[in-house]
N, C-alpha and C positions, 0 to 999 in steps of 0.2 A: 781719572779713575784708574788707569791701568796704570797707570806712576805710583799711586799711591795703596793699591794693593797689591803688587811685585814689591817695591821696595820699601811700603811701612810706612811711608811718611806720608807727616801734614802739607799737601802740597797744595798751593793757595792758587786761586782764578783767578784771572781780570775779566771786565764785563768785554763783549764785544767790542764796541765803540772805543777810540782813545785809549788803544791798548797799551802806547808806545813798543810796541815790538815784541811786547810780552803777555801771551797769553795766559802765561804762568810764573810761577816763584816760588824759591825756599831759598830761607837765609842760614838754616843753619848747617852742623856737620853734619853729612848723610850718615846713619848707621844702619848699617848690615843687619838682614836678619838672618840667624840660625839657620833656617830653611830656607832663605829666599833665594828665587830662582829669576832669572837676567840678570843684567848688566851688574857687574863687581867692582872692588873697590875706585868707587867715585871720589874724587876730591870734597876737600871742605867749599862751601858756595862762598858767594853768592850764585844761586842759580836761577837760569832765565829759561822757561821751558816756553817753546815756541811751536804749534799745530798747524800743518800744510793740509788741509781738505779740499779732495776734487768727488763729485759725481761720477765722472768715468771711469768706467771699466777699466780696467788695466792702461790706466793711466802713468806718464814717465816723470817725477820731479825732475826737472832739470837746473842747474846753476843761475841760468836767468831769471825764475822765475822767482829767484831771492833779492837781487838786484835793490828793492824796497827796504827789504831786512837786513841788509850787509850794509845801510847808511846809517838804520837804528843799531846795531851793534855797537859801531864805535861812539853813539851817544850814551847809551848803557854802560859800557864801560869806561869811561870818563869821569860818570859820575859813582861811579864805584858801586853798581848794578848788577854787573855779570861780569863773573868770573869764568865760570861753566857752559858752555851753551848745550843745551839737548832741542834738536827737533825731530817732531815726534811728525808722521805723514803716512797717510792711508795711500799715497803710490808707490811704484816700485821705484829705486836709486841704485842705478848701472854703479858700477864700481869708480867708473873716473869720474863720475858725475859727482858719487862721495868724495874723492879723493879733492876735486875742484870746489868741493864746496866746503871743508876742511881748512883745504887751504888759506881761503878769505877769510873764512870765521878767525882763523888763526891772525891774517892780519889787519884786523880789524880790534886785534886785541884780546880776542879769548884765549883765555891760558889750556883751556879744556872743551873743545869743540865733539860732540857726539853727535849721529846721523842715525836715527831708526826708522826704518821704511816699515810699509803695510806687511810687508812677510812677516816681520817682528812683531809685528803688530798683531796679527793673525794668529801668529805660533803661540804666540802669549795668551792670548783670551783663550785658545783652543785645550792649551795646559793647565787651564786654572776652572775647575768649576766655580768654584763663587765668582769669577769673573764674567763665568756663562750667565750666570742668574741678574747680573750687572748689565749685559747686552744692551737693554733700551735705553740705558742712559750714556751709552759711550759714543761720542760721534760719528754717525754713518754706521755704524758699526750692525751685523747681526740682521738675520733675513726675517721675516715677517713671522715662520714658524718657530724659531727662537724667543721672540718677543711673547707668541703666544703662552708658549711654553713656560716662561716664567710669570703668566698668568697665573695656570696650571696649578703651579706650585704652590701661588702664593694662596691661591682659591684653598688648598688640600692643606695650608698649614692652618690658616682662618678656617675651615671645616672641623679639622681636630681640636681647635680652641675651644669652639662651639659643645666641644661633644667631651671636654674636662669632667664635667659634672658624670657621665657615664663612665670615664676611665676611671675616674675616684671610685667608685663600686668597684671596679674591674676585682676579679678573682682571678686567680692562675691555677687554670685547669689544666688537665690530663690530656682533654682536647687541644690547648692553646699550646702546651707544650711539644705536644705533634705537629701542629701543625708551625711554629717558629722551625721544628728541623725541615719540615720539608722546604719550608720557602730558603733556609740557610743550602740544605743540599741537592733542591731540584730546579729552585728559582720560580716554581708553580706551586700554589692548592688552591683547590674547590672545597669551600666547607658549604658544606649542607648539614640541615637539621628541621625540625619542626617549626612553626612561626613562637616567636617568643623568644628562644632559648640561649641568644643572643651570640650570633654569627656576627653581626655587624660590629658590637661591640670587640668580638676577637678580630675582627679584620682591621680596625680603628687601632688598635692596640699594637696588633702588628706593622700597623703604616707607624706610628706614633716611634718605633723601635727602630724604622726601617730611616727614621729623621736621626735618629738620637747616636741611636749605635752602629748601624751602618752605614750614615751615612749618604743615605739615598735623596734623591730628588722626588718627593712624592707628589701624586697627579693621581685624586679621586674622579675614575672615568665612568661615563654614563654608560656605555657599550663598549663592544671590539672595533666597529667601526673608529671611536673618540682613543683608543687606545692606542690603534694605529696612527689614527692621525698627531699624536702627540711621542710616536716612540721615534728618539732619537740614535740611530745609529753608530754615532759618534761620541752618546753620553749613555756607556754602559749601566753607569749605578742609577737608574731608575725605578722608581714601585710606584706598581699600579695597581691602585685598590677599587673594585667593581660591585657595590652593592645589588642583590638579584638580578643576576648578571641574564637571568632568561624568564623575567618576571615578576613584578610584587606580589600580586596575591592568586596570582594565575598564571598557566603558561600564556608567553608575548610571541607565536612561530616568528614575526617580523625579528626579533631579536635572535632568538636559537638560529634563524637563519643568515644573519648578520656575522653571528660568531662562527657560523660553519665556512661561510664565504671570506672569513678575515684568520681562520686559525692558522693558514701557512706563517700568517705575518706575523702572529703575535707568538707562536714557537719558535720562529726565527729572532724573536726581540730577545727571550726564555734565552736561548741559546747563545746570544750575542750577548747577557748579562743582564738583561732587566728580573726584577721581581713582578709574578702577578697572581694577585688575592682574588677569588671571585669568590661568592657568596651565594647561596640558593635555595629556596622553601624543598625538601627531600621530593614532596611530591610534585613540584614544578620539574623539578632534576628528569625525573622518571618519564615525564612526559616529554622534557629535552630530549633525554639521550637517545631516542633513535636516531635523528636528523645532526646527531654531530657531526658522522663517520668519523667514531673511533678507531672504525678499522684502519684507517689513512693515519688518523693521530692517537696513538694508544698513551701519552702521556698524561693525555686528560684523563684517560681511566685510571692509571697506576697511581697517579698522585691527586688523590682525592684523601682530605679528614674528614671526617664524619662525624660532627657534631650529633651528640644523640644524645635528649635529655633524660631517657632511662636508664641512660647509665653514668649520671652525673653523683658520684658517692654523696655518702648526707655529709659527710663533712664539708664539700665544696657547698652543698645545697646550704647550710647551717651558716655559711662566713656569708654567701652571697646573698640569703633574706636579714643579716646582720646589716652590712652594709648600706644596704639601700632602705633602711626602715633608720639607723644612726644618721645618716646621711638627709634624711627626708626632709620636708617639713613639719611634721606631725609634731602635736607638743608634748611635754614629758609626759604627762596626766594621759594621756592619749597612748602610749608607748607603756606608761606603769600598766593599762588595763590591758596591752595587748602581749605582757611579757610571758605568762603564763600559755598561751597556745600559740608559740612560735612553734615552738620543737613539733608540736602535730603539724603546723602549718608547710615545714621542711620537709616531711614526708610523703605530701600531696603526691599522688599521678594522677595525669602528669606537672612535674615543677616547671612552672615558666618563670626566668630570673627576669622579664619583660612586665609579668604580675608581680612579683616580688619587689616591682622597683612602684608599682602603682598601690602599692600596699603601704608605702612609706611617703606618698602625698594626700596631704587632706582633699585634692579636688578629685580623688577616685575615691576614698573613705568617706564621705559627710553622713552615708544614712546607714554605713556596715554597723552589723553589732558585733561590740568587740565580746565575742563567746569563742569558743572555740569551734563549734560548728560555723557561728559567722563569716570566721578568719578562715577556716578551714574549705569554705562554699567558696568564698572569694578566690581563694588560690586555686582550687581546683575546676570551679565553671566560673571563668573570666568574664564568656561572650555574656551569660545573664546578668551578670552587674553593670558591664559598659549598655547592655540596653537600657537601665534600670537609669543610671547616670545621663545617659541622652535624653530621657524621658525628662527627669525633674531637671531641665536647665534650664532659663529663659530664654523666653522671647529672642532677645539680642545674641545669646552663645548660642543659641541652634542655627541663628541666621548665618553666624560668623561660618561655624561649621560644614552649615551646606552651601555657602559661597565659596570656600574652599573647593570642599569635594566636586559641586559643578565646575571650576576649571580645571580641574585635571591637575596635570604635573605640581602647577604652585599657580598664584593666585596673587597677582603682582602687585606689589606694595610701592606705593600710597593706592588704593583705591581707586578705581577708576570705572565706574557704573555703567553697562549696558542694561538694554531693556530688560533683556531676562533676568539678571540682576536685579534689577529692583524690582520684579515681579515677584522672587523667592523674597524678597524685604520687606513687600506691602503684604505676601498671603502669610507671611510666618508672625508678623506685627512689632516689626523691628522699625529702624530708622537706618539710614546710613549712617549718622554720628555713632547711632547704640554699637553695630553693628561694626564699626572701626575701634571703638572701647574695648568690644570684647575680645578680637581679634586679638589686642595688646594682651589683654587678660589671661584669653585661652593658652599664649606660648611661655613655652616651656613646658607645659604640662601636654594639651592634646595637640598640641601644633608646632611647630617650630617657621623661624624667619632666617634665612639662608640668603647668602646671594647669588641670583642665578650664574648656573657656569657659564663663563666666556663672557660675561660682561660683568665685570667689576662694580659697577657702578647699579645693577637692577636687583634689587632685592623680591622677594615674595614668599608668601605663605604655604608651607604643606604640612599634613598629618605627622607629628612625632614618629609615629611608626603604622606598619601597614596594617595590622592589625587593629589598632582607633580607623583607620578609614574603612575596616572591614564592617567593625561595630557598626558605624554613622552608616550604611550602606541598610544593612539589614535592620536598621531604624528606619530610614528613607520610604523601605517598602511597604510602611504597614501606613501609606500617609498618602492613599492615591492625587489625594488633588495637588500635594509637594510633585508628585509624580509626573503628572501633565504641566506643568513649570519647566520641569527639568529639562525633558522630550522638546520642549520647544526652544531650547535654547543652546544643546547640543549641538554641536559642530560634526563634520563626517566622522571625524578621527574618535574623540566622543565614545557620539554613536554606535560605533564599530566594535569600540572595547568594553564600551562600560554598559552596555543594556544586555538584559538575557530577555529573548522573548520565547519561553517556556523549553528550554535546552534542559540535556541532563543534567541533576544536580552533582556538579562538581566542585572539591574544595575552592575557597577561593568565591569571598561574595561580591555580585555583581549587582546592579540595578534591574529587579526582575520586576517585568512590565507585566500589568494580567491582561487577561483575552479582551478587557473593554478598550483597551487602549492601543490593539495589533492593527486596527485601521488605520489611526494617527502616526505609530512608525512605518508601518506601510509606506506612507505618502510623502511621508519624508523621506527615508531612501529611495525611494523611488524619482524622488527632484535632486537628491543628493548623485544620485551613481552616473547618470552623463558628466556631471564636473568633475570627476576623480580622474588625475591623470593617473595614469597606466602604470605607476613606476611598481618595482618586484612591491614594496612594505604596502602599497594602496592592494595590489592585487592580493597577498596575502591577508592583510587585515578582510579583506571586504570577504573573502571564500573560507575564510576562520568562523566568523559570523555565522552566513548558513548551514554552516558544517558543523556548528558544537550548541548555538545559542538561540536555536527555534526549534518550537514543535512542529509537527506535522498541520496543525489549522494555521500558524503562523507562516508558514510555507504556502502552504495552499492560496491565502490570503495573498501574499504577496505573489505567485506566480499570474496570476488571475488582474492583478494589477498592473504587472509587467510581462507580456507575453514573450517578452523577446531575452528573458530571462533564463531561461533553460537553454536555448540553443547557444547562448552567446557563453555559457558551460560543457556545451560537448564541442567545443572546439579547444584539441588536445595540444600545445605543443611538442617539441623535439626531444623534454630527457622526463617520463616518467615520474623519477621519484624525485626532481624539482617540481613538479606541479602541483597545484593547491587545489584546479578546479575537481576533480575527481575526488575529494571528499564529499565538495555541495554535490557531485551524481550519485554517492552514495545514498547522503542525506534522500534525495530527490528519489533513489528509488525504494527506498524504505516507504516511503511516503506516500509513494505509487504516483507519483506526478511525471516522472520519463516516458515518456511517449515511445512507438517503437520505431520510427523515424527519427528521433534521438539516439535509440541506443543505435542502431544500423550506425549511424553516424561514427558513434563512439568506437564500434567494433574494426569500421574501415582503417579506422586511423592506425588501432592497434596493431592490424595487421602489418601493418607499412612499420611499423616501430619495431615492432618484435624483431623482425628479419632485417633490415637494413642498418638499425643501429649497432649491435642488439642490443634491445631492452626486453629482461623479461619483470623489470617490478609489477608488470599486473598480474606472475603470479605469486608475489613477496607480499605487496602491500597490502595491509585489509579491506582498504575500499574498495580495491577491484574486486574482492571476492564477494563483498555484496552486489556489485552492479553486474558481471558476469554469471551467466547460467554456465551450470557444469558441461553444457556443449555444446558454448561458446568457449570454454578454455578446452577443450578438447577438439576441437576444430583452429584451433590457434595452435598448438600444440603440435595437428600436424599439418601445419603449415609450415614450421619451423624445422618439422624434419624433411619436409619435403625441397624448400628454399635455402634455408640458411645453412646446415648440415655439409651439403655438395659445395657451399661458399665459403667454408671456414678460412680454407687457405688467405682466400682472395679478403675475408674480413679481416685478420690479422695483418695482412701484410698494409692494409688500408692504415692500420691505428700505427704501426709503425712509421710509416712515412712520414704521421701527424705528430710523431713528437718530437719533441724540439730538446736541445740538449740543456736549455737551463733549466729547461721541468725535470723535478726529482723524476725517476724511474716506477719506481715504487707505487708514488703519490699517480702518477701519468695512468698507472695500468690498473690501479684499483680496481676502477669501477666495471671495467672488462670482466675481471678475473670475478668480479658479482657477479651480473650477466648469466657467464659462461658457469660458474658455480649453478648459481639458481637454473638452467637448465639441464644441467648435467642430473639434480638433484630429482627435477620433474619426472627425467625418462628412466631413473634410477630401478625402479619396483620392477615396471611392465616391459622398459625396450632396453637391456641390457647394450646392445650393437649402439642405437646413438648414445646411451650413456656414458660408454667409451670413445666416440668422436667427440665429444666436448669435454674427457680427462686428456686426451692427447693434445687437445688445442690447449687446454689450461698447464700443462708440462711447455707447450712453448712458449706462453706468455711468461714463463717463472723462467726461459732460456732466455727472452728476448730483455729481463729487465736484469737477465745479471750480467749481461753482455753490453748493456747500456751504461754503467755505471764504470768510471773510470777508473776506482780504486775500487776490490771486491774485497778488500781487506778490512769494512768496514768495524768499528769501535762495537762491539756488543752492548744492546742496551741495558741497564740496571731497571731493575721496576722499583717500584715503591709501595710499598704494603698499604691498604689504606687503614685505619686506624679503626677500630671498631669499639672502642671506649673501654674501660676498666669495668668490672661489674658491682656492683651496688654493695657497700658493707658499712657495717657503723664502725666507727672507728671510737676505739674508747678513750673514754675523757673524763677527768674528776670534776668538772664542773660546767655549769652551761654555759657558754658563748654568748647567751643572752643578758648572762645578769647585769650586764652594766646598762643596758639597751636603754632605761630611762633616765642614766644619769645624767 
């Protein structure tokens, strides 16, 4: 492989067995390529290419170990075999050791004896990308992260295949065109936008670009954590495309905190040459961005697009309901009756090009009427038709669908039936066979079949897009006996995310449980939460839960069942504004379930936090300010004038000691300079004297990190404007765009 992509040629194998000396061959004249890079003008052959492979490490060929091959040489060439000899070997070859094994080849008859060792070996694969992407097949060659890595790849170009039928629609936007310069001049964007208005598609389009024209190695990553694990150091031209990168149809904190704990790595990737796309529902973003700390990474602020469907001109609006209605299935006769109320249909707010493209298949149209207010309802209230559509399916496509949506992520193909499974297949009055038909049926349209990432070989079923699984969710609910199916066949993780039991209504539809069924999830979490290990994404999912996705009798319910449920929450860890449990104390005291032997608990803690760390996020964060009385934070307050004030010195020179020189400076003293900011801010009003001890500690912290930093002549950063769209105008045209629509 590495013979024949260095030097061009058809180089031919022998099977292992009965090689005669030759693992390889070409018989003709080597020609040179234009660009090719190693070894130069080679004689005319015959040529005999012969492979020394060891397992060890830093392993030495030496002359003897040819001994075998120097008795086939003079056989080979006798018979008018080898004229050339090249061997090829993954050890290293001391210079006399070539020299000594030159020599033999020479007499033994070779007119052209060559010796490439593993450095050669190495330097060549390592100069050649497409040689990178070759790795698993070259012998010994290439570390287990490489192998995966052209998994990666090949997963992201089979992804983009999959998704031709959307690029075929593709419009070039005002948006798309922003955001190609920023990922051209920053190596980063965040596009956000409403659900619909097709972010993904411009991220697809941009990976698609990122193959074609620049060149890249693309890698469709599920998170930051998959991001990192797949960015290669050493292979600058990489893109990495991240569909809701902090949620599908809701904020995921398990993910926003993934990326906060991974963004040194994946700015250092940004800065070392990689490209990365992320993607984001606007109002998922909004709920992200306090836990980014931007203030650490202001790149993700600066280089942000902003997909906004209001401000998509009607010209782009007019080509992109073109497309995806020429492009559909729809028959002409279907299209003749729908030509007449396109141009109203263009003007909807808001336009979703995600409706536009379900407007142009028959299995979202079967019972629209094609009028203009029909066409007109369709585009502008989507969620009432996809109910309207859920409702008249059968038997088999609702079953296909809510086997889907009860596995979560994908829904693993071929089939493979649990009890609860077939519980949702006997109460909906399906069959497994029906129920496998329709599955086939439903993709392309509400479903699609993908192969799972990182194993090539598993396929499985998920929703087209998030918004069909929004629809199928807010259908779910009005279907309680589907409901108690579901509940029992949920898993913790599940459970966790996809049930609301009476939380505020926020975007983003979940599985909401009514009050006759808080006893049965009761009792499930309640056997569920001893087996959850402890890791940060379990603690977080499970304290996200009672914090955004129960009422107050839902809590009640469950405290009363788990008594040891509230205290095993006022136990605080060491940083604040990493902790999750202090939203469920909020939760808890809104609720009035905090007992005052809980809060004492709570307040101890903080005392010790405030002054020894210092942390003052309880008085930044909002859930402190519900679980705190005004004189509890004023008794904390002056605590910190009395403790931590006379200790300033002695706390600064503590965080000093603890940095280390390969931690940026900056990034090291952030969270201090918060801290000491939020208390300096506290005593601001009424104690002017401490408000001035924590500005002169915060002047030394800005001494101590320019003093840190070895070069202060650092590069000024450029921002990046984020794009806030063109504003809405018709653009004049002598003729419609539509007239052709039914030819």
């Amino acid at each position: 492989m590495v013979l024949r992509e260095v030097w061009g040629q058809s180089v031919h194998s022998f099977a292992d067995s009965n090689d005669g000396g030759r693992d390889g061959a070409f018989y003709g004249a080597w020609q040179q390529l234009a660009d090719t890079t190693g070894i130069q003008d080679l004689p005319v052959g015959p040529f005999v290419l012969q492979c020394k492979h060891t397992k060890k490490a830093d392993a030495t060929l030496s002359p003897s170990d040819l001994d075998d091959e120097f008795d086939k040489v003079q056989t080979l060439v006798r018979r008018g075999l080898c004229r050339s000899y090249i061997l090829l070997t993954n050890a290293r070859v001391s210079g006399a050791s070539e020299a000594t094994i030159r020599e033999r080849l020479l007499q033994a008859g070779v007119l052209y004896p060559l010796v490439l060792d593993g450095q050669w070996v190495c330097d060549t694969i390592a100069s050649s990308q497409r040689l990178r992407t070759f790795v698993p097949r070259v012998y010994g060659l290439g570390d287990l992260s490489q192998i995966l890595d052209e998994r990666a790849y090949s997963q992201a170009q089979s992804l983009l295949g999959y998704l031709q039928e959307d690029l075929a629609t593709f419009v070039v936007t005002d948006a798309y065109r922003h955001a190609v310069r920023a990922v051209q001049d920053h190596g980063f964007v965040l596009l956000l936008g409403e659900p619909a208005v097709g972010k993904s598609v411009i991220a697809a389009t941009l990976a698609m670009t990122a193959l074609d024209s620049w060149g890249c190695l693309t890698i469709n990553a599920h998170d930051a954590e998959d991001l990192v694990r797949h960015w290669n150091p050493h292979e600058p031209n990489q893109f990495f495309w991240i569909d809701d990168a902090f949620g599908a149809v809701r904020h995921e904190p398990q993910l926003t905190d993934s990326w906060s704990r991974h963004m040194r790595q994946v700015m250092t990737a940004v800065h070392g040459g990689a490209k990365v796309v992320l993607t984001s529902r606007d109002y998922i973003y909004r709920d992200a961005r306090p836990y980014l700390k931007e203030y650490a990474y202001p790149l993700l602020h600066e280089q942000q697009v902003v997909v906004d469907v209001a401000q998509l001109p009607l010209e782009e609006r007019r080509q992109i309901l073109y497309n995806h209605i020429s492009l559909g299935d729809q028959p002409p006769t279907v299209r003749a009756k729908m030509k007449p109320h396109l141009e109203a249909a263009a003007t909807q707010e808001p336009f979703h090009p995600e409706v536009a493209r379900r407007l142009g298949q028959r299995a979202f149209t079967r019972h629209l009427e094609l009028t203009e207010s029909g066409i007109s309802h369709f585009m502008g209230h989507p969620t009432e038709f996809l109910h309207t559509i859920y409702a008249q399916l059968g038997p088999d496509e609702k079953t296909a669908l809510a086997l889907t949506y009860q596995a979560g992520n994908q829904l693993p193909a071929p089939l493979s039936l649990n009890p609860a499974q077939d519980a949702i297949i006997t109460r909906l009055g399906s069959t497994p066979a029906g129920a496998g038909r329709a599955l086939r049926a439903l993709t392309g349209t509400f479903l699609r079949l993908a192969t799972s990432f990182g194993d090539n070989t598993s396929q499985g079923w998920s929703f087209r897009h998030p918004t069909l699984q929004e629809g199928f969710a807010e259908f779910m609910a009005d279907d309680p006996n589907l409901l108690g199916i579901f509940l029992s066949g949920l898993d913790w993780e599940a459970a966790l995310t996809r049930l609301d039991c009476g939380g505020n209504d926020q975007p983003g539809t979940l599985i909401r449980v009514p009050s006759t069924l808080y006893p049965a999830v009761a009792e499930r979490l309640r056997h569920i939460e001893p087996q959850l290990s402890r890791e940060w994404v379990v603690e977080l999912l499970w304290c996200n839960f009672f914090a955004t996705r129960c009422s107050d009798a839902f809590l009640k319910h469950y405290t009363e069942k788990d008594p040891a449920f509230v205290p095993r929450m006022t136990r605080i860890g060491s940083f604040l504004d990493s902790m999750h449990e202090p939203k469920v104390l909020a939760r808890l005291q809104q609720a009035h379930l905090l007992g005052p032997q809980d809060r004492q608990r709570v307040l101890d803690r903080l005392a010790e936090l405030a002054v020894e760390t210092p942390d003052a996020a309880w008085l930044r964060r909002p859930e402190w300010q519900a679980i705190l009385s005004s004189d509890e934070r004023q008794q904390l307050l002056q605590l910190v004038k009395e403790q931590l004030v006379p200790e300033l010195e002695w706390t600064l020179d503590s965080w000093s000691s603890s940095h280390d020189s390969a931690d940026d400076p900056a990034e090291f003293y952030a969270s201090l300079e918060r801290e000491l900011e939020t208390y300096r801010d506290a005593f601001e009003g009424n104690d002017p004297a401490t408000a001035a001890a924590f500005e002169q500690a915060l002047a030394q912290v800005e001494e101590m990190v320019t003093s840190a930093y070895e070069d202060p002549d650092r590069p000024p950063h450029t921002g990046y404007q984020p794009h806030t769209g063109s504003p809405t105008h018709d653009v004049p045209y002598d003729r419609s765009i539509f007239d052709d629509i039914d030819g």
